[in-house]
N, C-alpha and C positions, 0 to 999 in steps of 0.2 A: 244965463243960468249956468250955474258951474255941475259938473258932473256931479257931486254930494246931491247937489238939490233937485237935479235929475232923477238922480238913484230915490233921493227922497219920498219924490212925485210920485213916482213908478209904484212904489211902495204902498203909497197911501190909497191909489188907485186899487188896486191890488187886494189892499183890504178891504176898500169897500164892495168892490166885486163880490169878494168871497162872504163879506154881511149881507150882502143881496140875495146871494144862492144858501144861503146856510138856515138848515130843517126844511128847503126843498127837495121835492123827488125829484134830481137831475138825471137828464138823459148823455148819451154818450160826446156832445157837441159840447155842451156843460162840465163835464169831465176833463174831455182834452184840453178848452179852455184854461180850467182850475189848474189843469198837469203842466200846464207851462207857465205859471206866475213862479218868480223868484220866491214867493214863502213857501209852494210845495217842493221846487229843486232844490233848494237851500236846506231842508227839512230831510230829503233824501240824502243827499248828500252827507247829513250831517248822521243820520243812522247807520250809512255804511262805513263813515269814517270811525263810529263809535262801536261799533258791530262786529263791525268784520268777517266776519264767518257765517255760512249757512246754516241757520238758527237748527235743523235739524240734524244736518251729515259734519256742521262742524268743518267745513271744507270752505275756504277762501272763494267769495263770495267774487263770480266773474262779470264778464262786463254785460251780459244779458241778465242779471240778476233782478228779483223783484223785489219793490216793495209795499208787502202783500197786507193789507188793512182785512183785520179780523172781523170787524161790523158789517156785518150785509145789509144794513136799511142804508138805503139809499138819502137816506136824510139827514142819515149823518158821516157823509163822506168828506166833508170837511173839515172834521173833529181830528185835527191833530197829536190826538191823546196819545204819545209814544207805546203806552202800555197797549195798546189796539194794533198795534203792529208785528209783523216780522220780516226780517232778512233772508229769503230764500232764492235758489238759484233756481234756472228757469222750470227746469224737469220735478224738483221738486215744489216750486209754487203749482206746477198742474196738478201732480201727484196733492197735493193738499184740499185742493179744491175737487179734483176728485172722490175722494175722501170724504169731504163732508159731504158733499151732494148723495153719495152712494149710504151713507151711514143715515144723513137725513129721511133717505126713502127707504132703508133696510136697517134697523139697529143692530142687526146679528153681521155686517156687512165686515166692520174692524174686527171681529174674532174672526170669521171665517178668512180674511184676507191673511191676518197673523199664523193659522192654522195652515193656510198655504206655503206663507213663507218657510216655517218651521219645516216643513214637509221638504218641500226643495232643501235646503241646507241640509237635513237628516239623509236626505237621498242622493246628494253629492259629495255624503261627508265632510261639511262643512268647507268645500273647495266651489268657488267662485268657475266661473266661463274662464276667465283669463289666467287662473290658478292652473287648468286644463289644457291651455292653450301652449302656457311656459313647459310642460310637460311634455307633449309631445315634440317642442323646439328642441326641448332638450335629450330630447330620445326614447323619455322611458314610456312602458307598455303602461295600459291601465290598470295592469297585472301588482305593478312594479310597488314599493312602498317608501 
């Protein structure tokens, strides 16, 4: 069997795996499974290659990066519908999932969080930690302008 008809096999195999599991409620053994057939890495692969950047910060997309399937039924986790996805980096695929989970149990949860942020930025006059940090490397007071 020549390596083509290997890769072939594998492929076909592959599929029908995934017709087997596809509009089941898969559990986490199911997943990992799925997560390692060459149609899901090769799909991955091909979002970050076309992507690129942290769908949110816009920030080059590093090697712990996710990719975060927007359907939460579990039955349809196979549904490689590109529009059902994004490219986010680790802290911001938590940050997302947090997010929903907190909005789904709280809908006032995205203003009041926005409302926070605002407040911080208004209260540091729009200078970051590390805006503060280069500051005092560099000598001046908090006084200083």
């Amino acid at each position: 069997m020549t390596r083509q008809e290997r890769k072939e096999e594998k492929l076909k195999k592959e599929k029908a795996f995934i017709d087997s599991i596809k509009g089941m409620v898969i559990d986490g053994k199911i997943k990992e499974l799925f997560r390692r057939t060459s149609i899901w890495t090769d799909f991955r692969k091909r979002l970050k290659a076309e992507r690129k950047v942290d769908f949110l910060t816009g920030r080059k997309l590093t090697k712990t990066w996710n990719c975060h399937h927007m359907r939460f039924d579990p039955r349809e986790y196979t549904d490689l519908d590109e529009r059902y996805f994004r490219c986010y980096n680790n802290q911001i695929h938590d940050l997302v999932h947090l997010c929903v989970s907190e909005t789904i149990k709280n809908p006032d949860f995205m203003k009041k969080l926005t409302e926070e942020v605002k407040y911080h930025i208004a209260l540091n006059d729009g200078k970051d930690i590390k805006d503060y940090i280069k500051e005092v490397k560099n000598g001046k007071s908090g006084t200083d302008s």
